[in-house]
Each structure stands twice: as structure tokens, then as C-alpha cells.
N, C-alpha and C positions, 0 to 999 in steps of 0.2 A: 824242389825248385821247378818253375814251369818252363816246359821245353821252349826252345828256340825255332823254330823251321833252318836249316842248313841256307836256304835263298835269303833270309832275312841276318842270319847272321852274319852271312861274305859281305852284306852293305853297312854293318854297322860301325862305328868310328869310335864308339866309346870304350877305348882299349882302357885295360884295368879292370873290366866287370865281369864278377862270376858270371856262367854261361852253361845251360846245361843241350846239348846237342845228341841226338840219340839220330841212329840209319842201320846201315847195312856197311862192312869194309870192302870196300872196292881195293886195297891194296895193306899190304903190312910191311915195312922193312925195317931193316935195324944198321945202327952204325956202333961203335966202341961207346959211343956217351946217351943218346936217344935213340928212343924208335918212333917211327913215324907211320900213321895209319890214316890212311885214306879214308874219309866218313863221306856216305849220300844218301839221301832220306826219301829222294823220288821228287825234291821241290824245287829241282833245278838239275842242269844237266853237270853243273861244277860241283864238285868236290870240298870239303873243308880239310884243312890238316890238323891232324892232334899227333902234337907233340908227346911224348910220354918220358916221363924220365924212368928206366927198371929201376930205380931201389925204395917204387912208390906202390909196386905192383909186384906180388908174387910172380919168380921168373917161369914157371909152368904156368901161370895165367895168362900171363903176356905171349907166351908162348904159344898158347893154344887159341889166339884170336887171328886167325886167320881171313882171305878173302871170303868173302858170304856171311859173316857172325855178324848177329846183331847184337850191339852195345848201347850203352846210352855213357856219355861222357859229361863228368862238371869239373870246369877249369876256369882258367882265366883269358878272357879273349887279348887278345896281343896283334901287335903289328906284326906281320911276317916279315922274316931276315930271308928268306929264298924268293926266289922265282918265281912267274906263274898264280902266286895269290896275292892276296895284300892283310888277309887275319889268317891267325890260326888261335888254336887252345892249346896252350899250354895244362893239362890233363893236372886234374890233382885225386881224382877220382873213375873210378871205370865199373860200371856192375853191364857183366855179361848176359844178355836176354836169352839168345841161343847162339850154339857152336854151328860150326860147319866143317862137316869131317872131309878128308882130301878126295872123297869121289864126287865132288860136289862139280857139275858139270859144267856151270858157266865160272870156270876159272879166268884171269885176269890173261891169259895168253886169248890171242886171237879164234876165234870159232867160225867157221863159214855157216852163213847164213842157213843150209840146207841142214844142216849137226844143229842148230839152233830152233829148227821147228819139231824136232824131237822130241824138245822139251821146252813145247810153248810153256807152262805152265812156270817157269824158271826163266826165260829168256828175259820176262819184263824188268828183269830187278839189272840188266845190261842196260850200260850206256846207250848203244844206238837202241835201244828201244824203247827207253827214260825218253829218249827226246821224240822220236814217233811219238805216242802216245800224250806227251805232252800238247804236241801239234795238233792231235786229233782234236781235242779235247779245247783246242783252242778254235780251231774249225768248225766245231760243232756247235759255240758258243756265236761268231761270226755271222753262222746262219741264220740264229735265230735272233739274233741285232740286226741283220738286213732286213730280212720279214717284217719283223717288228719295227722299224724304222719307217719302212715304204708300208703301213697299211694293211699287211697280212691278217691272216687269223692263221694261228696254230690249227691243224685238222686233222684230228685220229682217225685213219682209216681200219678198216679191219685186219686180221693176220690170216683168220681162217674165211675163205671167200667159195660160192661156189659159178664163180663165175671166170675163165681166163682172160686174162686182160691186152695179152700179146696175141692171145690166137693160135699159141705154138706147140700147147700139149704141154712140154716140160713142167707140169707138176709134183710138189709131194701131196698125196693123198692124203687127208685127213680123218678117222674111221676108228671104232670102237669095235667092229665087226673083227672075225675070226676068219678071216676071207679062206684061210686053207678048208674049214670045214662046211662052209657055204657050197664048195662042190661049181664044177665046172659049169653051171650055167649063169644065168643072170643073178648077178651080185644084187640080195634084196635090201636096197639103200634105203627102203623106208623102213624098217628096223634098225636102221644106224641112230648115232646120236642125234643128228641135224635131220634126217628123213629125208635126205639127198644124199647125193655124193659131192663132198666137199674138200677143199684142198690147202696148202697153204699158199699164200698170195703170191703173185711176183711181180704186182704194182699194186698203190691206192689212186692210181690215175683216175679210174671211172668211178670209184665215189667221189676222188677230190671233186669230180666235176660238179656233182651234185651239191658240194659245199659250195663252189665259187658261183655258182644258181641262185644259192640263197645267202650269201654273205659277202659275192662282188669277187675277193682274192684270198684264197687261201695256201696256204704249204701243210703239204707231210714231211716228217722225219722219221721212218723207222722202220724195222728190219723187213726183209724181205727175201722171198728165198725161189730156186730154181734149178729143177733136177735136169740138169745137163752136164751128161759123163764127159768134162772137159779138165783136162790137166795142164792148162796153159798158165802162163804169170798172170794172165789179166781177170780170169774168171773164181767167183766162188761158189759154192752152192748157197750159203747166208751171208745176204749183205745190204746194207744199207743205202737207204733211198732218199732223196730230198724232189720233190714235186709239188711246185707250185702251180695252179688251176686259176685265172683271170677270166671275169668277165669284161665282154666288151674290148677284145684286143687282140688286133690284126697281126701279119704276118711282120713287118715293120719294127712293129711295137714289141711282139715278142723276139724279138733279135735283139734290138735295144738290152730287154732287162735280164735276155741271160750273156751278153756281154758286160754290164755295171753289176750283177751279178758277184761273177766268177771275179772278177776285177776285184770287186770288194773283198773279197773271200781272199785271194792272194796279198792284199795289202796288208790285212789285218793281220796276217801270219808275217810279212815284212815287220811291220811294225812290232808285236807283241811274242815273237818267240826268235829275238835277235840269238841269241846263247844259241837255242838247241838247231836253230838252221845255218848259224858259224862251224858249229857241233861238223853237222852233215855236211855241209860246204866241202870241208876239210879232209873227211872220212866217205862219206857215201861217192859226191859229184863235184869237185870243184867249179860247174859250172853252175850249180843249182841257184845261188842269191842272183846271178848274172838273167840266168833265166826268166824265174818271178819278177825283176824286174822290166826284161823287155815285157813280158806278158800284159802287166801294168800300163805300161807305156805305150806300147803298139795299139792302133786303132786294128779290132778282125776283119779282115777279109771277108768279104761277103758274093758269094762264089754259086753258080748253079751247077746241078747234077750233070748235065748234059757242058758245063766248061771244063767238071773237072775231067770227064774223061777224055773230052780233048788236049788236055792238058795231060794227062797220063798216055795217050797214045802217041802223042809227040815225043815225050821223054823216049820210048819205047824205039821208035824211028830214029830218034837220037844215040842209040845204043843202051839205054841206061836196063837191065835187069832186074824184070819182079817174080819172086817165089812163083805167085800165082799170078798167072796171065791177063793181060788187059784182053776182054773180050765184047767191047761195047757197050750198046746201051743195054740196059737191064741188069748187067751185072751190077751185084752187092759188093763196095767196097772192102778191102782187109785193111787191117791196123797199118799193114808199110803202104795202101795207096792214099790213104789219109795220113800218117806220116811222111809221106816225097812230098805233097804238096805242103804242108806245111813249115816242115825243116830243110828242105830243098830246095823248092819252087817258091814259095812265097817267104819262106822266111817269119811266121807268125802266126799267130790264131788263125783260122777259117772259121763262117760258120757258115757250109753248104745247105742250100735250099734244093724245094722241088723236085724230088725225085720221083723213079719210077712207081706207081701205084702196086705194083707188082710186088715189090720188095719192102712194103713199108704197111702199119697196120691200118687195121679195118678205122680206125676211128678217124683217120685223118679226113683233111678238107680237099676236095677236088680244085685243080685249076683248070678254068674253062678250056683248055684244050682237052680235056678230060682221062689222059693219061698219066699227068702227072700231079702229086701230092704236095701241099704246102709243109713240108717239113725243114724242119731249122738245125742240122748237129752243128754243135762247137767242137772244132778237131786241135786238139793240141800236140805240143811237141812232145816225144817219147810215148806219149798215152795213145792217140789216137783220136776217137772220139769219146769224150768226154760227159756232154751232153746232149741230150736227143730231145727234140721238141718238135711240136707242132700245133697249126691253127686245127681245130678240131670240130668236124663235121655236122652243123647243125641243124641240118634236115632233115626231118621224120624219114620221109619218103627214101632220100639219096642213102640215108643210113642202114632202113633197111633191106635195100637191095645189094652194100656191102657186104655186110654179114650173110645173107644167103648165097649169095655168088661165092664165100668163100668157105660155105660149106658148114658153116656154124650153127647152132643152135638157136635160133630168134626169140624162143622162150625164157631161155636162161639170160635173157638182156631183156626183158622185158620194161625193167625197173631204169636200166640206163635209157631207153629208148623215151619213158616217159620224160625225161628235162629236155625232149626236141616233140616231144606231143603237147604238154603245158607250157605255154610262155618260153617259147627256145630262145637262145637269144648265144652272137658271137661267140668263141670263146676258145683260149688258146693253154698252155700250157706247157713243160717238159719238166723231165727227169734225169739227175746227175745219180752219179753212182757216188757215193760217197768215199769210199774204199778210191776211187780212181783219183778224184782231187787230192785223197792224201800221200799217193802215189807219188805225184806230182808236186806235192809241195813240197814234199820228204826227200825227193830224187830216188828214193827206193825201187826197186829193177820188179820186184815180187808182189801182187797184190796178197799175199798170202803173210806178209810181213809187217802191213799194217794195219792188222784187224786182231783184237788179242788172243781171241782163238779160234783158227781159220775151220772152217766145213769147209772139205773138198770132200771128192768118190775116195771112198773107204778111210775118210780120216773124220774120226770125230770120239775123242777120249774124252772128253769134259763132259 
């Protein structure tokens, strides 16, 4: 008989029809007359019930179908007489796929999230991580219907790059060489695979640019990495990147499309994963639907560098206490002073401009005062910043005197430097962390909880 999907069969009406439902048991319990066993298949965050009568089922078999076995079930779909559903299966049949013996770690008792990255590899077949993943996956698809909606081109940028795109050093190395028996002097990189020293990316910003040069608007999707010994919720070593590259658009404009953006991206998950963000509602945030919808609703705040620190040193005179000190202009904001403004002070999105040239990368666009950066983040509630963008620097001349002033290699850009040597022309941009918006949509506290299996420093079993 051909399986049914679990999500397709809770919508079905036509009670009386054989039904064959096969998952994973999320629950098994028994009364004096039936047993009842929780079936989920991954295609929904609910549950199907299957009835079972014992004297249809050897009572050692029945016995031995505990939480985590997977079965496949053929019965009769029925109206349910309980609670909480409206079909179940009445079982006429049960072939056992696999058992699941009692050390099986994600038992039906509660687990804290921290005993649950243990055993990434098991965690995902859990409720709250059936509906994360569902979300992602809904996110993902979102993206590429906005893009594709407004104009885009999809644009594969490279993994292995030998160029840094931040400026910051925090690379992994990418290399064939035997670097322990090369011996202590100069590492000879043209004997490597590439004939340089190359690494793995941790943007496709500076080719997207090159796509949106020659194709107007392009986005990337995809993994990205960064060796930075950090053990906070918000960082991974591998994570995923969405960056769209626009030609011909100003500072204005790109504030515009990563507020209808992000906008879109939260609606779509309002609209299309109603179940698994009731799910989280319930269990993770009770304030989480409340959330995504102001998000939705609120027009962002559009805020400069030099208001929000006046606005943070006011608070400060006010009494109010931050970890790390308001210490003027130049300083680099943290997650709670772009959180106070947000969920404190304004109450909504931000998305602060203009910052100090000092704190922000080589590639951005000067404003004619000449100290400060057209740069665009969107700051959200609990996340912080979210999204990081900028109008981007399109003068031979002005460009290459950032990079030298900041000590860079001007060789190793050689190739970026050519789309402001031939026909340069406006052009703007930013990058969302993927992992961060699911954060946010999910109400999840951990960026390490909704990636299916997280890199961080010294974790990586997969």
C-alpha cells in the first residue's frame, strides 16, 4: 500500500479508508483495552495516533515498540473519540523497521538543550527540532522567492578564495602542503595545490560585486566559514550567508530592500509554518508570533551612528547599566547596545547608518565628511544586528588608498579593483547571517540550535 505522509493524513476526512502511515514513536502507552502510540514522520510538527488493539499484535512485540522505533502502520483512518486530534488509525497491522533500545538518548522526558547538542546527530528526529528545521527550510525557500520575484540572479560565489573579504585575518587555511615538514621558514605556497596560499571564504561579497557589474542584481546563498575562537550563542565557525550585490543603488534604496526584505522573509514563515511556530510559541517564547508580527508591522527606524551613541550615553546618565561601557564615538557597538535601542528605546527594527570609517570594512563608500562610512545594519530584538550592509566604494583611486592605509595587500585585489578600473559604476549591497534570522524566527536563545550540525572551536564529530 503507498505510504500516506503523517501532515496529509491529519487533513484527511475520508474516515473508513485503509491508510498506511509509517515514522518514528514519539510516545507508547497502554490502558486495560488499547495501546496507544504516538507516530511522526518529520512532515509535520503533530503527531498521528494509532490505536492498537493487543490481541492483533504479539504482546513481546507490542511490547518492545518503544519511543524512537520505527514502524510502518496499515489500519483504518477513523474520527478520533479523544482530545487534541481529530483522525487516528485504528492499527490492523504493524511491521517493525527498527527497535530502539532504553539507552536511546532523546527519550520523551524533557532534555536541556545543552545534553541535546551531544547528540546533534539524534536531536533532529525531537519535536523542537522537527519544527526548527522545518522553519529553516521554509526560510530558505522564502529567499529564494524574494530574489527571484524582485529580479535577482542566483550567484555562486566561490568556498576556497585567496583573498579576505573582511580584512580580519580569521581564516581557515586551505593547503595540500605538509606545513609541519616545510620547517620554519617561508611556507613555499607555490608548491601548494592553488600556487598561493588560499583559504576558505568568509564572504562572496567581492565577487557578488562582480556579478551585479555584469548582470545589474545578484544574491548568494551559501556556506561560509570563520576561524574565530568564540564560544558565544551568537557565533559559528560554519554558517550560512545570503548577499545580495545591486547595481545602480544608493544609500536610500538599500535601506529600502533590506527592510521589504527581512519583512518578507518573516511573513512567509507567519503565513506557511502556522503549526511549528504555535509549536515554539508555546514551548520556546511565548512572545515569539507576537514578535514577528510587530516586526512585520513596524515601519525600522532609521537611525545614525553618532544618534545612537547619544542615545546610549543618555541612557547611561539616566542610570541605566551596560556590561561594556559607552565610551563615544568610535566605539564598536555590542549586541546589548544595539539591543537597548531597539527593545528599550525604540521599541523596533533600527537600521543604523554612517558609521565610523574606523570600525567598518575597506570596501565601503565615504561620506563627504570623510570620516564616516555609508553603512546600513538592521538591528533586531534579541539578535542584535542582523544584517550588515553597505553603499560600496566605487573609485579606483579612493579604493585604493583604503586598502593600503589599512595595510592590505593591493595585489591580492587586484581583480576586485578592476570593476572600478573598467566601467565602475554605483553599487550597494549586504549580508544576513542566515543562522541569525532563524534564530529569530524560531525564538531560539542558541545559534548553535538551529544549524543541524554546528562547528564551533573543538566541536566538530560529523
Amino acid at each position: 500500500m503507498e505510504r500516506t505522509k503523517v501532515v496529509d493524513a491529519l487533513q484527511c476526512t475520508e474516515y473508513g479508508t485503509a491508510i498506511n502511515v509509517k515514522g518514528w514513536v514519539r510516545s507508547h502507552r497502554n490502558s486495560k483495552a488499547v495501546d496507544f502510540i504516538a507516530l511522526n514522520d518529520g512532515s509535520t510538527i503533530n503527531n498521528i495516533q494509532v490505536v492498537v488493539d493487543p490481541e492483533t499484535i504479539d504482546a513481546e512485540t507490542l511490547k518492545s515498540i518503544t519511543t524512537g522505533a520505527c514502524i510502518s502502520v496499515i489500519g483504518t483512518l477513523v474520527q478520533s473519540q479523544g482530545a487534541g486530534q481529530t483522525v487516528e488509525v485504528q492499527s490492523k497491522e504493524i511491521e517493525i523497521y527498527g527497535l530502539c533500545p532504553s539507552d536511546y538518548p532523546m527519550q520523551k522526558k524533557g532534555q536541556s538543550f545543552e545534553y541535546m547538542r551531544k547528540y546533534a546527530h539524534l536531536r533532529l528526529r525531537t519535536n523542537t527540532f522537527g519544527a526548527v528545521f522545518r522553519i529553516r527550510h521554509n526560510m530558505a525557500i522564502a529567499i529564494h522567492q524574494y530574489f527571484h520575484e524582485h529580479g535577482f540572479h542566483y550567484f555562486h560565489t566561490p568556498i576556497i578564495t585567496a583573498s579576505d573579504a573582511e580584512g580580519a585575518g580569521e581564516m581557515f587555511q586551505v593547503t595540500t602542503l605538509d606545513l609541519e615538514r616545510t620547517g620554519k621558514g617561508p611556507v613555499p605556497y607555490e608548491k601548494d595545490f592553488f600556487g598561493k596560499k588560499t583559504s576558505l571564504t568568509v564572504s562572496g561579497q567581492l565577487e557578488g560585486e562582480l556579478g551585479a557589474t555584469a548582470l545589474g542584481a545578484i544574491y548568494t546563498f551559501g556556506p561560509t566559514f570563520r576561524a574565530e575562537n568564540s564560544n558565544t550563542p551568537r557565533h559559528l565557525a560554519e554558517f550560512w550567508m545570503i548577499e545580495p550585490e545591486v547595481a545602480f543603488l544608493d544609500k536610500e534604496e538599500l535601506m529600502d530592500l533590506e527592510e521589504d526584505f527581512i519583512k518578507y522573509c518573516v511573513q512567509w514563515a507567519l503565513d506557511n509554518c502556522k503549526d511549528d511556530l504555535a509549536f515554539l510559541n508555546k514551548m520556546i517564547d511565548k512572545t515569539l508570533i507576537e514578535t514577528l508580527e510587530s516586526v512585520v508591522k513596524e515601519r525600522f527606524v532609521r537611525l545614525t551612528y553618532a544618534e545612537g551613541i547619544d542615545i546610549l550615553e543618555a541612557a547611561v546618565k539616566q542610570g541605566h547599566r551596560f556590561e561594556f561601557p559607552i565610551t563615544g564615538w568610535g566605539m564598536d557597538f555590542s549586541s546589548e547596545h544595539e539591543r537597548y535601542l531597539v527593545e528599550e528605546h525604540f521599541k523596533r527594527p533600527v537600521i543604523m547608518t554612517d558609521y565610523p570609517s574606523e570600525i567598518k570594512a575597506f570596501y565601503m563608500k565615504k561620506n563627504p565628511d570623510g570620516k564616516t562610512m555609508q553603512g546600513t545594519d538592521v538591528l533586531f530584538p534579541r539578535i542584535g544586528e542582523i544584517i550588515g550592509g553597505s553603499v560600496r566604494e566605487e573609485d579606483y583611486g579612493k579604493l585604493v588608498h583604503e586598502i593600503e592605509a589599512r595595510g592590505m595587500e593591493k595585489e591580492s585585489y587586484n581583480w576586485y579593483l578592476d570593476t572600478r578600473k573598467y566601467g565602475s559604476c554605483p553599487h550597494a549591497g549586504f549580508g544576513l547571517g542566515f543562522e541569525r534570522l532563524i534564530l529569530f524566527v524560531t525564538g531560539m536563545q542558541n545559534i548553535r540550535d538551529v544549524i543541524p550540525f554546528p562547528r564551533t572551536p573543538k566541536t566538530a564529530e560529523f
